[in-house]
N, C-alpha and C positions, 0 to 999 in steps of 0.2 A: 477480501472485504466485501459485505452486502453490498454498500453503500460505496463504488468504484468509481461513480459517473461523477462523485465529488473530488474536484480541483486536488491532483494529487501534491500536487507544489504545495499549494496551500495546508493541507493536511500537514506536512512534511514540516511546514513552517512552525505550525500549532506545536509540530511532537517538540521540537528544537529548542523550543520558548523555554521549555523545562530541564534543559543543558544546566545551567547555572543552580536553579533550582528546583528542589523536589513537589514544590508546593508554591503554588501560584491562585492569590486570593482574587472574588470575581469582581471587586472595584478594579487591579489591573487591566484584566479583561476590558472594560468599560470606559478607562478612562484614560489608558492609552487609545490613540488612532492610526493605528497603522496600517490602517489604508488595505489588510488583505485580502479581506473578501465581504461581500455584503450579507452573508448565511453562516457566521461564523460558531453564531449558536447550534447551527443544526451539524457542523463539521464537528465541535465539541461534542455533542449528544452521541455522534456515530464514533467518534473515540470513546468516548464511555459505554457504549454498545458494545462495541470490538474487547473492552478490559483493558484497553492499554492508556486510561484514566479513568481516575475514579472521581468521583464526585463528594465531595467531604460539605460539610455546612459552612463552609466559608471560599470555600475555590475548588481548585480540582489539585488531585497529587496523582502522576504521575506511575504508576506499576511497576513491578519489576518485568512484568512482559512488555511492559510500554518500552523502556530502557532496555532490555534485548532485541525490541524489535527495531528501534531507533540505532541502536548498536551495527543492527547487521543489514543497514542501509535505507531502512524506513519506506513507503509507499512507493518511493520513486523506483528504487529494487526490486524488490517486489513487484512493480509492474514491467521492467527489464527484464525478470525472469521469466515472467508467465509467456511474454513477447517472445523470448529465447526458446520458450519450450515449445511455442505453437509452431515457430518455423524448423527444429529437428524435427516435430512430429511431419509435419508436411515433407519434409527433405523424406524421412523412412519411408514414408507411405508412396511419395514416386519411386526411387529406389527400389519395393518393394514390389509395386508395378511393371519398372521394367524389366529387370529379376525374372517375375513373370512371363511376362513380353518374348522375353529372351529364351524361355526353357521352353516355352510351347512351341517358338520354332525350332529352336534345336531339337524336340519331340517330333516333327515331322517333316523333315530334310531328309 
């Protein structure tokens, strides 16, 4: 996601709202206070950016990419994996090093 430096909980939260249903008009938005976050419009906007909501003239509904991406663990995931892959990458790249390390002296022994 562009937009990564926003509250992935909270994101995560926004996706979830839409479990129950497809389509959530923007008086709930408004008139519920649940206390999430104080930039909730701008978290919505960068879900409607990303396609994983749409914005309808009365609320937002929901994607079927929103609902696949919510499915296969939503923001929070997603940033568990990227975390997962930076540290294999760093794990190969030592490895790889000493690999290295290892052949140049064995090269002249």
């Amino acid at each position: 996601m562009k937009k990564f430096e926003l509250d992935i909980i909270a994101l995560d939260c926004l996706l979830n709202m839409f479990e129950e249903s497809r389509f959530i008009p923007y008086e709930s938005f408004r008139r519920c206070d649940r206390g999430l976050v104080p930039d909730e419009d701008e978290m919505l906007a960068a879900l409607v950016e990303e396609g994983l909501l749409k914005k309808e003239p009365y609320g937002y509904q929901i994607t079927a990419k929103g609902i696949v991406f919510q499915h296969k663990g939503g923001f929070a995931e997603l940033a568990r994996r990227e975390r997962r892959d930076f540290i294999i990458a760093v794990i190969a790249a030592v490895c790889s090093f000493v690999a290295a390390v290892a052949s140049l002296v064995a090269l002249f022994k």
